[in-house]
N, C-alpha and C positions, 0 to 999 in steps of 0.2 A: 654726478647726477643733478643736483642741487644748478648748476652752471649750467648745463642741459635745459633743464626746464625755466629759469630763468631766461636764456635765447629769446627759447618759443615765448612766452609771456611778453616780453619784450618783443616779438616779431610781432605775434597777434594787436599788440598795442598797435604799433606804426602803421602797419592795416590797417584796422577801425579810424586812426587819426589821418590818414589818405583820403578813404573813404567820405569822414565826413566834411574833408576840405574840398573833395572834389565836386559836394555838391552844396556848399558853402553859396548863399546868393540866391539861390532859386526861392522864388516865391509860389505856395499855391494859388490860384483865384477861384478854386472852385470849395467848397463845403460838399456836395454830395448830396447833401438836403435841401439847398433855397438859389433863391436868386439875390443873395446878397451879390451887393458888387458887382450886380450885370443889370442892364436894361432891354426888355424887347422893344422892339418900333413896333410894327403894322401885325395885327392878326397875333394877335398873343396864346391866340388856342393852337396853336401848330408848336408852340413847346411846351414839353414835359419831363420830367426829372424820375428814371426809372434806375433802381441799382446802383445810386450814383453819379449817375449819369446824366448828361444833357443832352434831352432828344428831338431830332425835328423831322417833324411829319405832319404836312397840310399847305396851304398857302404862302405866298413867299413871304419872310419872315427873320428878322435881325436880329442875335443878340450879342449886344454891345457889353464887351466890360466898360463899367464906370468907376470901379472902386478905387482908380488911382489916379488925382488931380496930377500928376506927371505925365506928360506924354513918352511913348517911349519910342527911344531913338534907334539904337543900335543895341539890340539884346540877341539870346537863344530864348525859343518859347519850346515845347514839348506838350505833345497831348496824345490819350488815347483814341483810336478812333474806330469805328466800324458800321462798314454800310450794310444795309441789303441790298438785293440784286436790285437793278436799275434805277438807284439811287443817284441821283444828283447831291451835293454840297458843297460848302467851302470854307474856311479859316481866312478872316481880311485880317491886315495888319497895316499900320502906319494912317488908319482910317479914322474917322470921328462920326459921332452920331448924329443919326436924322431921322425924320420921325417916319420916313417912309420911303419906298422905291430902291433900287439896287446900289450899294454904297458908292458913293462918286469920290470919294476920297481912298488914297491909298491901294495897294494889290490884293489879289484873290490866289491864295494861295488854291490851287482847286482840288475836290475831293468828289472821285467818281472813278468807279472801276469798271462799271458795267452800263453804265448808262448812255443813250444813242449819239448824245454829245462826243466825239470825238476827242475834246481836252480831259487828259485823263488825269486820275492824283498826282501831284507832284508838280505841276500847269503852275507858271507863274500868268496868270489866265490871260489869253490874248497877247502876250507881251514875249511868254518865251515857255511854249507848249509842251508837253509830253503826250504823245499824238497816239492813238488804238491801241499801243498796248500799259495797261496801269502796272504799276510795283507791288500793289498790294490787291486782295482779295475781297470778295465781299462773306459775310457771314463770320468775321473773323476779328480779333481788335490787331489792331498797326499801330506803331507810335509813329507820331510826325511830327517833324524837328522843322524849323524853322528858325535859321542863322540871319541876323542880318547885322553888316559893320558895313558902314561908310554907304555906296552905292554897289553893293553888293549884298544878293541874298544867296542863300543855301540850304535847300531841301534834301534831308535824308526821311527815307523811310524805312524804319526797322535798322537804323544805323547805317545804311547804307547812301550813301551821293544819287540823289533821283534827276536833280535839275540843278543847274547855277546861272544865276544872269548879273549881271554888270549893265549898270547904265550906261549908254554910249554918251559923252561928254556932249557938252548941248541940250540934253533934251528938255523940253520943255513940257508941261501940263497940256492936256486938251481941251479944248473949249464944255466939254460935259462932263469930263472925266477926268480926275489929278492923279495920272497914272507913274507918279515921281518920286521916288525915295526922299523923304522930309521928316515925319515925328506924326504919332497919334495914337490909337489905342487897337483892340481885337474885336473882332464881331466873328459871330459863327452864322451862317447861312441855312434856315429853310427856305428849300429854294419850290418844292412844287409839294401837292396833293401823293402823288403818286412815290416821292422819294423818303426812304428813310435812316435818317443818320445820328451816330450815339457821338457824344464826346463826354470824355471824361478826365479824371486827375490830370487837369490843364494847368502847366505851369509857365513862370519867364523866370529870369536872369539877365539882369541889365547888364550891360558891357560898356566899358570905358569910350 
């Protein structure tokens, strides 16, 4: 019996130590309460902090994390997320801060289920689409993953593979827009008056 129960105590162990190896690295960036470690650009009244959450409804509107002089390169990010009906937003990554206008650095991972825009969640925006129908719902929270190693990124939503894109060897930056896999930080998108989007327990994991 005594042999029995030691097993299981011993199984239960090696569980718990998987567990907390498997999320060994993840940083959170969010508090729940403040805007430590993030910065808005333009129109600061279109975010607000409900439930924990980070919300944007109003004018277009950036919030940049700043809380880590490393840019990051090749990490997993993770976040909750949840629209309403004809919500526009988006999650940028590998981008850096400006004090205004639509970020010109980096990709827009995009975040819109219902909205008339046609690129739907999961949209690596303009560059490699998820076209009228989205993965996830509106009224509801979705986690969204966002992989990136080397020139290659990877969106799951709800665990599942939404999108993947590979840089095609060559490419180069645009003359307005630096649409190129290189190193930078995250910004969350209000994107209009009429759109409304929550993000929350937002995390990364740097990768080798």
């Amino acid at each position: 019996m005594r042999t029995v129960i030691s097993s299981c105590l011993l199984l239960l162990v090696l569980i718990s130590s998987n567990a907390l190896a498997a999320e060994k690295g993840w940083k959170k960036l969010t508090d729940g309460k403040t805007y430590d470690g993030w910065k808005i650009n333009e129109n600061k009244e279109t975010w607000s902090i409900q439930d924990g959450a980070f919300v944007a409804k109003g004018d277009r509107s950036h919030l940049f994390y700043v809380g880590d002089d490393r840019p990051f390169v090749n990490f997993e990010f993770k976040a909750q997320v949840m629209t309403r009906k004809n919500s526009n937003g988006g999650i940028y990554f590998h981008t850096k801060y400006q004090d205004a206008g639509w970020p010109k650095h980096g990709f827009e991972a995009q975040v819109n289920n219902t909205h008339h825009d046609r690129k739907k969640t999961a949209s690596v925006y303009a560059v490699k689409d998820v076209m009228d129908d989205a993965p996830a719902k509106d009224d509801v929270w979705f986690e969204y993953y966002i992989k990136v190693v080397g020139k290659t990124v990877v969106i799951k939503i709800d665990g599942k593979v939404a999108n993947k894109y590979t840089e095609p060897e060559g490419t180069k930056a645009g003359k307005d827009f630096t649409r190129v896999f290189n190193k930078g930080t995250f910004a969350l998108q209000g994107h209009d008056p009429g759109s409304v989007v929550y993000f929350k327990d937002i995390e990364v994991k740097r990768l080798p």
